[in-house]
MMTF fields as JSON, N, C-alpha, C and O atoms, coordinates in Angstrom:
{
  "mmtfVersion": "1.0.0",
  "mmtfProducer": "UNKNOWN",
  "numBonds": 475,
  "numAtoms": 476,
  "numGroups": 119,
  "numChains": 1,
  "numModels": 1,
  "chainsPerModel": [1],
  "groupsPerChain": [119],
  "chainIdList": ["A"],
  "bondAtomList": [4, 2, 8, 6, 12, 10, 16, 14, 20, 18, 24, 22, 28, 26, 32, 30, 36, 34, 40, 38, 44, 42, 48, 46, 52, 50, 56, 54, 60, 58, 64, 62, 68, 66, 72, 70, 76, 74, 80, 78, 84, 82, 88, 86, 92, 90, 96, 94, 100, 98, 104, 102, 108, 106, 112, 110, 116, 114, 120, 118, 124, 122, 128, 126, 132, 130, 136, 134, 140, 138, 144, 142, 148, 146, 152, 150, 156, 154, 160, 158, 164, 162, 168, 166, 172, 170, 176, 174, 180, 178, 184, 182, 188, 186, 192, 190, 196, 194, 200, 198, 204, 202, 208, 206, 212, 210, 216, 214, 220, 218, 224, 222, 228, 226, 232, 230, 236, 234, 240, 238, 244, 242, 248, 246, 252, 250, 256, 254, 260, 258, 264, 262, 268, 266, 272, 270, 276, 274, 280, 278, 284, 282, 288, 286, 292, 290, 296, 294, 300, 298, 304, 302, 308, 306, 312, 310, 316, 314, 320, 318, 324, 322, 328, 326, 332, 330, 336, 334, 340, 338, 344, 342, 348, 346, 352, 350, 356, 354, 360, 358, 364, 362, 368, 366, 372, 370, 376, 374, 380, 378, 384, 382, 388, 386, 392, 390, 396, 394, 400, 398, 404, 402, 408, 406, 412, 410, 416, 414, 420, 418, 424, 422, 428, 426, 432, 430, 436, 434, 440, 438, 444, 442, 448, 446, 452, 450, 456, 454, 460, 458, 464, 462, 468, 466, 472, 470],
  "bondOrderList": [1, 1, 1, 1, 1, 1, 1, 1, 1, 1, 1, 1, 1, 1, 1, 1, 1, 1, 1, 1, 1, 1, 1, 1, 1, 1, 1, 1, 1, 1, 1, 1, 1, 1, 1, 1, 1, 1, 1, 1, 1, 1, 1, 1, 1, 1, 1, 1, 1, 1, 1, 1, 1, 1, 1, 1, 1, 1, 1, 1, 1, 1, 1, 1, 1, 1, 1, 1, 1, 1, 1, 1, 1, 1, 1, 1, 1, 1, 1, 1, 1, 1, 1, 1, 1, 1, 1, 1, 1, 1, 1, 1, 1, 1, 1, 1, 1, 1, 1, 1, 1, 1, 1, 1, 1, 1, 1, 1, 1, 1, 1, 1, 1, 1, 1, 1, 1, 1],
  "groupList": [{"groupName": "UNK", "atomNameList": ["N", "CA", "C", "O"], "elementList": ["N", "C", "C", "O"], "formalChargeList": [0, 0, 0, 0], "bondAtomList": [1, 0, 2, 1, 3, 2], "bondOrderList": [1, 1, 2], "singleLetterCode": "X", "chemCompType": "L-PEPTIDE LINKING"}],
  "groupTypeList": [0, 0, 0, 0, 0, 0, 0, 0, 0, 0, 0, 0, 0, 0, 0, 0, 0, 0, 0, 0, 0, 0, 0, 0, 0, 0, 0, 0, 0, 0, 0, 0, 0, 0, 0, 0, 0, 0, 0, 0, 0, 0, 0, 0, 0, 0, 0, 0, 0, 0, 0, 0, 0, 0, 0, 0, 0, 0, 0, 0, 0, 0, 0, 0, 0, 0, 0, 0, 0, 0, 0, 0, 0, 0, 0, 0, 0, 0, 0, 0, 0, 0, 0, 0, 0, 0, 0, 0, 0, 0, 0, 0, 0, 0, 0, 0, 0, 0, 0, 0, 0, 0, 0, 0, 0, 0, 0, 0, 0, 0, 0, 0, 0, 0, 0, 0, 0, 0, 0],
  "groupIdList": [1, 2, 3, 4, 5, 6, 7, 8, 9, 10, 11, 12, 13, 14, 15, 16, 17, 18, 19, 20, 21, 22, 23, 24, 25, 26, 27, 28, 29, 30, 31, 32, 33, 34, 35, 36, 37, 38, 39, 40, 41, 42, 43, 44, 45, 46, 47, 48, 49, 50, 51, 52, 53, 54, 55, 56, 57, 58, 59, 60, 61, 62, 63, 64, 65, 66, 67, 68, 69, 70, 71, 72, 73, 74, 75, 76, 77, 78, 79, 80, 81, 82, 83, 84, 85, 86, 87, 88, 89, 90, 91, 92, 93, 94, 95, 96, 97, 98, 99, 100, 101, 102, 103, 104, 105, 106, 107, 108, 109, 110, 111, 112, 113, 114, 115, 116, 117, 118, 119],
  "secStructList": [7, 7, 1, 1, 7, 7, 7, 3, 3, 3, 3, 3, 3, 7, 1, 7, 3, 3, 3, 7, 1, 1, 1, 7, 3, 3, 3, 7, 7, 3, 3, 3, 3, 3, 3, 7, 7, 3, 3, 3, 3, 7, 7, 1, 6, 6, 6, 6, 6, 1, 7, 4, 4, 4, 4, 1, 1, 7, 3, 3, 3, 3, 3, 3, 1, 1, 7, 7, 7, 7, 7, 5, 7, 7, 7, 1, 1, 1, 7, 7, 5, 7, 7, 7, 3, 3, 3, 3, 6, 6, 3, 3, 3, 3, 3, 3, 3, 3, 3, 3, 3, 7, 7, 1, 1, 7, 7, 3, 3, 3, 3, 3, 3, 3, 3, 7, 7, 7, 7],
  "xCoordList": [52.681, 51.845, 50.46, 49.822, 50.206, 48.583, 47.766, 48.168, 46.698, 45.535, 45.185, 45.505, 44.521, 43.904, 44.626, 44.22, 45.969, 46.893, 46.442, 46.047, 46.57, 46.723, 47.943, 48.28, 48.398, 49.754, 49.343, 48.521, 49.887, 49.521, 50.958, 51.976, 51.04, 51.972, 52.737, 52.187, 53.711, 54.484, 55.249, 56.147, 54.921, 55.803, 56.582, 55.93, 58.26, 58.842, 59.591, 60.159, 59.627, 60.0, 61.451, 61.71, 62.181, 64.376, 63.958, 62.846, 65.1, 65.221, 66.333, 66.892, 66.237, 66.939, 67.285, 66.888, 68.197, 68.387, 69.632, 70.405, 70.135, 71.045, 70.711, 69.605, 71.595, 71.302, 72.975, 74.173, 72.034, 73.136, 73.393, 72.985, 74.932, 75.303, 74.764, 75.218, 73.62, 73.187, 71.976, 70.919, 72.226, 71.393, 69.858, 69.074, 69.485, 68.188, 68.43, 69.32, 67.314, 67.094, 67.125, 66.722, 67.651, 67.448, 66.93, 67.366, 66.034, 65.345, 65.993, 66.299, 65.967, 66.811, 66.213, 66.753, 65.277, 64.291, 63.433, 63.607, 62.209, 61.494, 61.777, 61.916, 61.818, 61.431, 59.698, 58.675, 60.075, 58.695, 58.597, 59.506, 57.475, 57.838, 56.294, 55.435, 55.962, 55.424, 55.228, 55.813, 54.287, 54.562, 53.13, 52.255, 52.658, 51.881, 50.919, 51.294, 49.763, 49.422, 47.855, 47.479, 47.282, 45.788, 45.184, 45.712, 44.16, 43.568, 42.02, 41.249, 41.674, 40.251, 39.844, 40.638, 38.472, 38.215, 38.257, 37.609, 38.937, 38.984, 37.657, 36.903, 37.519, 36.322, 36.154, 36.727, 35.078, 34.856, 36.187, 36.593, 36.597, 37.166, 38.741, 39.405, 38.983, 40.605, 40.315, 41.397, 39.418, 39.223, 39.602, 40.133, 39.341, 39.25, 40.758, 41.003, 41.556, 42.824, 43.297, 44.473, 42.464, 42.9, 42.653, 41.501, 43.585, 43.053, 42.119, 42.268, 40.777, 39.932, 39.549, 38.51, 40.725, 40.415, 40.384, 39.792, 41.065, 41.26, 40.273, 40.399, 38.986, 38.302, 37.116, 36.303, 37.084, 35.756, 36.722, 36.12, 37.845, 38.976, 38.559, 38.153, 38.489, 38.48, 39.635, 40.641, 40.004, 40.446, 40.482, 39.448, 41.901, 41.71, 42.863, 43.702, 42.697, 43.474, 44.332, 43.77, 45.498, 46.489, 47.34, 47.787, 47.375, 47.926, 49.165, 48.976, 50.26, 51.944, 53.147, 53.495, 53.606, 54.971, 55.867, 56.894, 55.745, 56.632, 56.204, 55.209, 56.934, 56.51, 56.8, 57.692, 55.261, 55.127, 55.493, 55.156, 56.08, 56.687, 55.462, 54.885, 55.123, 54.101, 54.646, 55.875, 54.134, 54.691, 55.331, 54.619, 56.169, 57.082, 57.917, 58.86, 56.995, 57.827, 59.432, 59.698, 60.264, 61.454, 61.383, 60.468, 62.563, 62.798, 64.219, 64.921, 64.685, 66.242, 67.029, 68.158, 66.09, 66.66, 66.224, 66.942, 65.411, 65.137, 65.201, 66.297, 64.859, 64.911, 63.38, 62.665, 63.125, 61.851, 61.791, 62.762, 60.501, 59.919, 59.107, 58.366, 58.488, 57.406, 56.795, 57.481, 55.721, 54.824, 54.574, 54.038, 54.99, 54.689, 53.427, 52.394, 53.649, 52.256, 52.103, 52.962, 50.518, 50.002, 48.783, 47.756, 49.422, 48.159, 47.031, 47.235, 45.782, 45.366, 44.147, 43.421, 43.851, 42.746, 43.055, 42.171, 44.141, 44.533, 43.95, 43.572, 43.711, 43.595, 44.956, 45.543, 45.559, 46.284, 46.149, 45.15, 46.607, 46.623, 48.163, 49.162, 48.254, 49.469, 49.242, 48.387, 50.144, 50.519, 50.418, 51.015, 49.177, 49.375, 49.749, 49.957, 49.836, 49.858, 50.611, 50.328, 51.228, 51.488, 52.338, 53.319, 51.742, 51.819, 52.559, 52.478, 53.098, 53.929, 53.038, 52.771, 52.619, 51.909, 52.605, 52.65, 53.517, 54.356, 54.109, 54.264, 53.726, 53.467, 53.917, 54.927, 53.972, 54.331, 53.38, 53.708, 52.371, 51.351, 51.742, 52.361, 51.059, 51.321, 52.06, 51.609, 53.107, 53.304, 53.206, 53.107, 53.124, 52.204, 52.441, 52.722, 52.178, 52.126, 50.946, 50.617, 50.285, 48.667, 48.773, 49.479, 48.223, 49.007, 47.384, 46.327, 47.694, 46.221, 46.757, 47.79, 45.828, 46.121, 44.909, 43.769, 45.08, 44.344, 44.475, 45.507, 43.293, 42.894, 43.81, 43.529, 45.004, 45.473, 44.169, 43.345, 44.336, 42.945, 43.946, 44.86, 43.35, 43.352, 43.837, 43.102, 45.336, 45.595, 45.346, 45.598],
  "yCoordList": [-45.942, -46.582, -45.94, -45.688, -45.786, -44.886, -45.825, -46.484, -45.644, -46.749, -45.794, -44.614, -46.204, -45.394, -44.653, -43.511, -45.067, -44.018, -44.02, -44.964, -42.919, -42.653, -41.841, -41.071, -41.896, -41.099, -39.783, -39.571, -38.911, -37.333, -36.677, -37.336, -35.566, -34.973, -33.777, -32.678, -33.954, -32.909, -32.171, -32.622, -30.489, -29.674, -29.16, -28.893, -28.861, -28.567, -27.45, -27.609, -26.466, -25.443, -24.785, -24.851, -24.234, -24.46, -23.82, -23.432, -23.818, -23.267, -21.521, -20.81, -21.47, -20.054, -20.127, -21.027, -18.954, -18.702, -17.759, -17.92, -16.674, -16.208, -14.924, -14.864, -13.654, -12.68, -12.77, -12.999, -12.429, -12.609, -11.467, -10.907, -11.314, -10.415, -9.324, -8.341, -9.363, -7.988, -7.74, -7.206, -8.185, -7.956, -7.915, -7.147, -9.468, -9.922, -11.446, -12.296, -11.273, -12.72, -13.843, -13.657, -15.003, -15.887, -16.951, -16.962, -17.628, -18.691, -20.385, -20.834, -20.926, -22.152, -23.134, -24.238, -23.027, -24.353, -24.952, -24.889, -25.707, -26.672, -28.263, -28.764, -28.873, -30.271, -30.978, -30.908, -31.594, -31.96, -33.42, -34.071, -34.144, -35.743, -36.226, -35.378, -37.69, -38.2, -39.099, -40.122, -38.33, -38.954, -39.69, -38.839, -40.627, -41.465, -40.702, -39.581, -41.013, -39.7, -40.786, -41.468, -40.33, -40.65, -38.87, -38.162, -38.378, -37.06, -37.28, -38.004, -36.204, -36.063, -34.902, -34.021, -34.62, -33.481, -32.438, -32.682, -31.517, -31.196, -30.601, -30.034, -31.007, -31.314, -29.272, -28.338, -29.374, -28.113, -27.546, -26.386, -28.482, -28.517, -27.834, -26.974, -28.78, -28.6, -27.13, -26.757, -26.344, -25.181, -24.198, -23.101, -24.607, -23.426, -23.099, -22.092, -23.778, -24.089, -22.953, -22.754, -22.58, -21.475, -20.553, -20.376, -19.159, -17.801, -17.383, -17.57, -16.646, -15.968, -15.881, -16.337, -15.104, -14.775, -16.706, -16.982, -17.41, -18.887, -19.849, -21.069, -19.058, -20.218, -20.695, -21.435, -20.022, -20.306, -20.935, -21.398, -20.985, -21.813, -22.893, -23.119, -23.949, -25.23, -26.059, -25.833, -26.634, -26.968, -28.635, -29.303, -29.251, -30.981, -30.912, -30.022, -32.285, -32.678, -34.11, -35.105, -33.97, -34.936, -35.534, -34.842, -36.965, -37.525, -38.628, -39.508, -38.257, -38.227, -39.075, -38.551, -40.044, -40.411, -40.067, -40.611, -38.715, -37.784, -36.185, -35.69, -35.583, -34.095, -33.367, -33.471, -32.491, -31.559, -30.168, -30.021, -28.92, -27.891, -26.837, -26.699, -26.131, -25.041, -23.83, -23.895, -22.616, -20.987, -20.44, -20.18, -20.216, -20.16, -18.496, -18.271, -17.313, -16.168, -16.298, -16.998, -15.312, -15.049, -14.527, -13.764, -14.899, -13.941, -14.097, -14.69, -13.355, -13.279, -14.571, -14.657, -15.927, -16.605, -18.203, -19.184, -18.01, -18.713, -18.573, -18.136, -18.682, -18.131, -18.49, -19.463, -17.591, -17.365, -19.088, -19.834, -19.43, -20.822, -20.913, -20.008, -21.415, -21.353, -22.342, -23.353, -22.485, -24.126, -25.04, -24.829, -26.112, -27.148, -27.399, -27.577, -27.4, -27.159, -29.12, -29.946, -29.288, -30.721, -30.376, -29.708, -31.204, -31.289, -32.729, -33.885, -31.974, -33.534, -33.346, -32.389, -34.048, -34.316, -33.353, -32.712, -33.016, -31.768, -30.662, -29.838, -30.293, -29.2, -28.723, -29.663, -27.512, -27.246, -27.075, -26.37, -27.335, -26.776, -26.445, -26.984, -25.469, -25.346, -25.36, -24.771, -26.126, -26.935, -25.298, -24.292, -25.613, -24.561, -24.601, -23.563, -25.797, -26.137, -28.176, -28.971, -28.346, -29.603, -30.352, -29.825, -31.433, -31.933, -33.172, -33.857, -33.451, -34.862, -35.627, -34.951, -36.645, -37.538, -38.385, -38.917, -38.723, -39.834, -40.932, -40.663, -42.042, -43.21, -44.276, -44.041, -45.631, -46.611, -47.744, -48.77, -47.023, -47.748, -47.298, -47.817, -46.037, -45.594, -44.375, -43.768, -43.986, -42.653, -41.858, -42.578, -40.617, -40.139, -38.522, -38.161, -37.534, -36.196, -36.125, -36.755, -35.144, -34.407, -33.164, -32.351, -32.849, -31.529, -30.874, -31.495, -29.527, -28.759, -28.206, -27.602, -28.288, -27.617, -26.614, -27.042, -26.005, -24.51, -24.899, -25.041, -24.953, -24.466, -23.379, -22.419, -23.188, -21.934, -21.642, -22.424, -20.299, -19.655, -18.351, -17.54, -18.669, -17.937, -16.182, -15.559, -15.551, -14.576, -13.335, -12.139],
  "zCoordList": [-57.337, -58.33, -58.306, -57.284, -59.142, -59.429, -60.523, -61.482, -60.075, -60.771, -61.864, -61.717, -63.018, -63.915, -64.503, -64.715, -64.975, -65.685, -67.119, -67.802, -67.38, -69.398, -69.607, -68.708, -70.311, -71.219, -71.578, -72.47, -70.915, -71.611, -72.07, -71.858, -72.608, -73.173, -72.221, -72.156, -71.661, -70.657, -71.307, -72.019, -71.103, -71.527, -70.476, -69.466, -70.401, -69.1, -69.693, -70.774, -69.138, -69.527, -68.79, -67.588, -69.699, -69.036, -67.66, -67.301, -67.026, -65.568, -65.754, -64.919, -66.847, -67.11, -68.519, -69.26, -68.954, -69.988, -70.153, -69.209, -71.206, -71.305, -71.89, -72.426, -71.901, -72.818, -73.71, -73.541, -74.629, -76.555, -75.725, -74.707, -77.335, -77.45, -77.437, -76.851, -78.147, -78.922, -77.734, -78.067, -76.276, -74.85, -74.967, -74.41, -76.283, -76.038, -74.988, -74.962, -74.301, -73.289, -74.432, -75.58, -73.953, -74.762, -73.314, -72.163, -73.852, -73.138, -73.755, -74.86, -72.33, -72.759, -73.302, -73.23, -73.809, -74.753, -73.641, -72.424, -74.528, -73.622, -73.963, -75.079, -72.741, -72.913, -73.05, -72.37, -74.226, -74.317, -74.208, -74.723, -73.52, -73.017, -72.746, -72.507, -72.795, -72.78, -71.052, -70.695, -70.321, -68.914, -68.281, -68.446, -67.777, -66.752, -66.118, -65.775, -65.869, -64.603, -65.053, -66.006, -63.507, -63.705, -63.504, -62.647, -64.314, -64.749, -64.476, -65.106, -63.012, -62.959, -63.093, -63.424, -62.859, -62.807, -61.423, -60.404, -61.552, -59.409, -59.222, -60.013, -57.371, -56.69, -56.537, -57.097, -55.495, -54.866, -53.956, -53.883, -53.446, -52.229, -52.53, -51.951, -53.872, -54.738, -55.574, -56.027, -55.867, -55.901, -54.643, -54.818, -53.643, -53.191, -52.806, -52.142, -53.141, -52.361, -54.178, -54.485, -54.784, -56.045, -55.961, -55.564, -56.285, -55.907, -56.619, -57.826, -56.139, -56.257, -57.757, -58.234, -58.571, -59.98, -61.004, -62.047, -60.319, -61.187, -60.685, -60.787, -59.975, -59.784, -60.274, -59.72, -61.772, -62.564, -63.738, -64.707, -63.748, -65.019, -64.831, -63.691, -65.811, -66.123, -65.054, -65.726, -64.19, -63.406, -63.583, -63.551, -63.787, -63.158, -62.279, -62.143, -61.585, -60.685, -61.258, -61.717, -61.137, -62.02, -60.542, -59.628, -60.674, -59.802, -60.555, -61.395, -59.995, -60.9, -59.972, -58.914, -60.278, -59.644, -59.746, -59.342, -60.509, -60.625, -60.356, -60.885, -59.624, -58.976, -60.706, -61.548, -60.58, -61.692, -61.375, -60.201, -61.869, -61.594, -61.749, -62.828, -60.631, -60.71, -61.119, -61.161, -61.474, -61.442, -60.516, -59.546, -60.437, -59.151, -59.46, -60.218, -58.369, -59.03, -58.054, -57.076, -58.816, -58.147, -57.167, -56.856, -56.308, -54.766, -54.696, -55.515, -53.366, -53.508, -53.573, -54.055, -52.859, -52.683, -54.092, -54.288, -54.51, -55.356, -57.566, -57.92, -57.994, -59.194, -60.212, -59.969, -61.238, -61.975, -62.111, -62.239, -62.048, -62.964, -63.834, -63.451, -65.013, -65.234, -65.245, -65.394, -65.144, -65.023, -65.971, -67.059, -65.524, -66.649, -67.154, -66.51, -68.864, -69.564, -69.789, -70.097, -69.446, -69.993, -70.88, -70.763, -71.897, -72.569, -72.782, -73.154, -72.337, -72.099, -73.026, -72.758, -73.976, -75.214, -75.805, -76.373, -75.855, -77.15, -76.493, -77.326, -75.244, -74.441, -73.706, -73.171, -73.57, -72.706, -71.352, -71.213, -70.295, -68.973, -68.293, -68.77, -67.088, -66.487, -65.108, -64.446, -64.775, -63.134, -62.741, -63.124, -61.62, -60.546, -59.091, -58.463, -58.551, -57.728, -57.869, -58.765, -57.069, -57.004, -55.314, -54.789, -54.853, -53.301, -53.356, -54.376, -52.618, -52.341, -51.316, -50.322, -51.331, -50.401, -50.721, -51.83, -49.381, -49.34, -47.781, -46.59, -48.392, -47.6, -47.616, -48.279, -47.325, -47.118, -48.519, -49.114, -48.544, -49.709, -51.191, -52.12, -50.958, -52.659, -52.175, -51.203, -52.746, -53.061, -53.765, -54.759, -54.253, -55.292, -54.721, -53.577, -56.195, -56.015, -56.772, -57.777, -56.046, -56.644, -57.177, -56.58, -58.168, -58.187, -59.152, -59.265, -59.692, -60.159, -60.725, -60.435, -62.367, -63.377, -63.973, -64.152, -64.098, -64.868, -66.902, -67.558, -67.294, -68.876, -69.061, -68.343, -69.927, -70.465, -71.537, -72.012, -71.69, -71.946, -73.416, -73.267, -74.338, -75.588, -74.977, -74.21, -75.563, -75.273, -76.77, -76.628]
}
């Protein structure tokens, strides 16, 4: 249970995809959903825990009863992810990070999102 929730907009993006016939990738769609979360702004501290180049990005800290999916590259043993996009006041951001704090009181995942930034 988390105090101070508002409703933001969750984008979840497939866990793979396929190549057509004609050997273009096809991507398996996104889920788009309406999820709970209390949204601050992250401290000094929840920065630094961001690499070097992401630490002048617009940065909040989203606290979720549900675990949010960060960028996750491939390795032999795992497979590509991409991070779940929130949009909060009609701003985008993408989960860069996200923690499980599990207790007896509240349980709860914290997690840090990055401003996607105009390509």
């Amino acid at each position: 249970m988390i105090l101070f929730k508002r409703n933001i907009e969750l984008i979840r993006h497939g866990t793979g995809g396929y190549y057509n016939d004609s050997g273009m990738y096809v991507d398996d769609g996104t889920e788009q959903r309406t999820i709970s979360a209390n949204v601050q702004p992250a401290n000094n501290r929840d920065m630094e825990l961001l690499p070097d180049g992401a630490r002048t990005i617009r940065t909040i800290k989203v606290f979720s009863d549900e675990a949010l999916y960060s960028n996750q590259q491939a390795t032999e043993y795992i497979e590509e992810r991409k991070g779940d996009i929130l949009i909060v006041d009609g701003v985008p951001f993408v989960v860069v990070r996200c923690d499980a704090w599990v207790s007896n009181v509240i349980s709860h995942y914290e997690s840090l999102a990055t401003e996607v930034g105009e390509k």
